[in-house]
C-alpha positions as CSV (number, residue, x, y, z in Angstrom):
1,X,0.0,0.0,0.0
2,X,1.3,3.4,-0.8
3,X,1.2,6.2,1.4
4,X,-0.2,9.1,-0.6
5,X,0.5,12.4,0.9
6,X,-0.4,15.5,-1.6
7,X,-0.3,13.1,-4.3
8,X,2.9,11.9,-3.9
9,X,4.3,8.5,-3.7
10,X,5.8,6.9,-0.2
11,X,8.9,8.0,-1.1
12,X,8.4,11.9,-1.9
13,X,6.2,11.6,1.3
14,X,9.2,11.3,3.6
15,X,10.8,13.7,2.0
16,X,7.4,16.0,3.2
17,X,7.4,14.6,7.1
18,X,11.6,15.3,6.6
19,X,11.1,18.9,5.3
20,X,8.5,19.7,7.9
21,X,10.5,18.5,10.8
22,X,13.2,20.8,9.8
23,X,10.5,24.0,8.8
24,X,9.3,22.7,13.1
25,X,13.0,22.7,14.3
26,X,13.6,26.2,12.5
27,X,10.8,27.9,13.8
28,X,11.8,26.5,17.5
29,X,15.3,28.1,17.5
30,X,13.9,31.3,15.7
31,X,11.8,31.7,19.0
32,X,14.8,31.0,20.6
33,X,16.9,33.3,19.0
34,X,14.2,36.1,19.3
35,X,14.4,35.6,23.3
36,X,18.0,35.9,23.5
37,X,17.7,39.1,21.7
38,X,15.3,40.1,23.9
39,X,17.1,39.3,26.9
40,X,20.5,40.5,25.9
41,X,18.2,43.9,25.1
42,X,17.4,43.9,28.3
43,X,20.4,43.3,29.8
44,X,22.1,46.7,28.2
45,X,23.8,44.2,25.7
46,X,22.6,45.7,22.3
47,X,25.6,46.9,20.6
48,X,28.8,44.9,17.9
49,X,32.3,44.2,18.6
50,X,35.4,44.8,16.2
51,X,34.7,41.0,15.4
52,X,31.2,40.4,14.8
53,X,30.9,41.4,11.1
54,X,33.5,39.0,10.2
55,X,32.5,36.3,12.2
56,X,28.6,37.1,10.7
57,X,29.9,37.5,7.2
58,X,31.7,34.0,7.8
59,X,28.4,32.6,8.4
60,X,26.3,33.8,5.7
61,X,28.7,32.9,3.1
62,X,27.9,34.2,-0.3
63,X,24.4,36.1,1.6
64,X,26.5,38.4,3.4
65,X,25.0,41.2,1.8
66,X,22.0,40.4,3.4
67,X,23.6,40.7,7.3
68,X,23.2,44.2,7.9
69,X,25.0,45.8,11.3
70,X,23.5,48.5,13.2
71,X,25.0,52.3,13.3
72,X,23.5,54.8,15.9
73,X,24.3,58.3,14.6
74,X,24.0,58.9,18.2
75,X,26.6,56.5,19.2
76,X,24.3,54.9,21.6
77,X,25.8,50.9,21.6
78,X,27.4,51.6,18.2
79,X,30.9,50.6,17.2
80,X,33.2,53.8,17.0
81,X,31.2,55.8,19.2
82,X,28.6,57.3,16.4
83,X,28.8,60.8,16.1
84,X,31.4,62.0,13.6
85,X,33.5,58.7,14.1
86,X,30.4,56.9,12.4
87,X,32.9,56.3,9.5
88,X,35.0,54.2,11.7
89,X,32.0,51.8,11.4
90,X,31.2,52.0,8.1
91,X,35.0,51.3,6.9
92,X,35.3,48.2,9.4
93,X,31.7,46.8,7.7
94,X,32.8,47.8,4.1
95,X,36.0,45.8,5.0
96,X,34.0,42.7,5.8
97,X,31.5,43.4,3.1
98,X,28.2,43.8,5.2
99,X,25.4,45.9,4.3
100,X,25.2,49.1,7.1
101,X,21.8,50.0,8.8
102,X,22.1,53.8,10.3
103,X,19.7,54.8,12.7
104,X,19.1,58.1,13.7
105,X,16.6,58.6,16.4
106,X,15.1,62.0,16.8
């Protein structure tokens, strides 16, 4: 007997209950993720190191355009202080080829 599931064959079908186990997992550790963020909000813990667009582009591989690092103008948790060293920023995530999100609050 064949398992039918969408109208596909056994087979194809386990590659269904296999993709949605993964879609479940993902969707666990994004609501993990989002409560770390939270918490580390919380905590006063909101702004990047020196390191961090490296390590992120490093993890994106060829999507690092897509990671994008946040610049207060205000230099409120920003890298480099904000203010007129924003560019001190901007060269370290042109370096490690990361897009740049400035914020400026007012």
């Amino acid at each position: 007997m064949a398992l039918r599931c969408w109208g596909l064959s056994s087979h194809n079908g386990m590659k269904v209950k296999l993709l949605a186990m993964r879609c479940l997992l993902l969707r666990s550790l994004l609501r993990c993720m989002l409560r770390l963020v939270e918490l580390s909000t919380c905590l006063g813990f909101d702004g990047w190191m020196e390191s961090y667009p490296n390590l992120s582009a490093e993890v994106a591989v060829d999507r690092k355009y897509d990671v994008y690092m946040r610049i207060d103008v205000f230099g409120r948790g920003s890298f480099g202080g904000g203010q007129w060293t924003v560019n001190t920023a901007l060269d370290l995530l042109k370096r490690n080829n990361v897009s740049a999100a400035i914020f400026a609050p007012g």
